[in-house]
C-alpha positions as CSV (number, residue, x, y, z in Angstrom):
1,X,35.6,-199.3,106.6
2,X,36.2,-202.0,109.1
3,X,38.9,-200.1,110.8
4,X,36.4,-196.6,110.5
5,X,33.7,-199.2,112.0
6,X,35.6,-200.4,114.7
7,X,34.9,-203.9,113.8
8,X,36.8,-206.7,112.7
9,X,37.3,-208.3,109.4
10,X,35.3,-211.7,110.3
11,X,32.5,-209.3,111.5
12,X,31.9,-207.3,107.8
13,X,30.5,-210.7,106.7
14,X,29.0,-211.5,110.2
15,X,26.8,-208.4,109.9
16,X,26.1,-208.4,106.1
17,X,27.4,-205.3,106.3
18,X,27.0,-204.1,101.9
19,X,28.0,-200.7,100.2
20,X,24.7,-199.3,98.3
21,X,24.9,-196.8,95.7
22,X,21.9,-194.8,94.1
23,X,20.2,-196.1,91.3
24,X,20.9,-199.7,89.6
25,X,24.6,-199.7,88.9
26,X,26.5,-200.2,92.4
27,X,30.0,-198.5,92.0
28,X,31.5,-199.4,95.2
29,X,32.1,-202.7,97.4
30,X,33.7,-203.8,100.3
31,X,37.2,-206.1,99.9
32,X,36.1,-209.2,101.6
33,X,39.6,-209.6,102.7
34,X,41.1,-205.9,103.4
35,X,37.4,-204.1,104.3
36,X,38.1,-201.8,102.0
37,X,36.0,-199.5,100.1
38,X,36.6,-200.7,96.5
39,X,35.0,-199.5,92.8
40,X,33.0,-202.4,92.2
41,X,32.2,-200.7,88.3
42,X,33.8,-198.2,85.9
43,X,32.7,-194.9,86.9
44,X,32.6,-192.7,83.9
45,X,32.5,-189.1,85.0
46,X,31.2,-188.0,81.9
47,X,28.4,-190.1,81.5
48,X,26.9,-189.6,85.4
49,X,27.9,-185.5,85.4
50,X,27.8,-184.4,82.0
51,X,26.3,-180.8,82.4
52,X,27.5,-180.7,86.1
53,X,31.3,-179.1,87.7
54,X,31.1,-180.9,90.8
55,X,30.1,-184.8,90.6
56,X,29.0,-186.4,93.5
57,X,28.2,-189.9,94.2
58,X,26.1,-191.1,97.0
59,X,26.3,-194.4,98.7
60,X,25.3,-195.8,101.8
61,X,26.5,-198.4,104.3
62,X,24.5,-200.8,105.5
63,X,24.9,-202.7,108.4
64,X,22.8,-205.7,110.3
65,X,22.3,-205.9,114.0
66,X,23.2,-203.9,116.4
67,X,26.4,-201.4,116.8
C-alpha cells in the first residue's frame, strides 16, 4: 500500500492512514512495519457469501492530509 501510495513507511503512521471494511468486523490492516495489506480477522467465505458465487469484500483506504 505504501509502495502503491507512493509514500514511505514513517508516513502510513504520519497520516493515520487505516484500512476500513463494511460493517463492524474489519478484515484487513496495514503491517506497521511492511505497509502491507494484511487480514486483520478470519474471513469465512461461507458465513459472509452463503447464497452468493462471487464474494466480494469492500474496504476503503483512508488517508489524512493532503496527497
Amino acid at each position: 500500500v505504501a509502495k502503491d501510495l507512493g509514500l514511505q513507511l514513517p508516513a502510513l503512521s504520519d497520516r493515520g492512514v487505516r484500512v476500513v471494511s463494511e460493517g463492524r468486523t474489519q478484515y484487513f490492516g496495514l503491517h506497521g512495519k511492511t505497509g502491507h495489506l494484511v487480514t486483520a480477522e478470519r474471513i469465512d467465505r461461507e458465513q459472509l457469501c452463503e447464497s452468493v458465487q462471487q464474494c466480494v469484500l469492500r474496504c476503503e483506504l483512508i488517508v489524512e492530509g493532503e496527497m
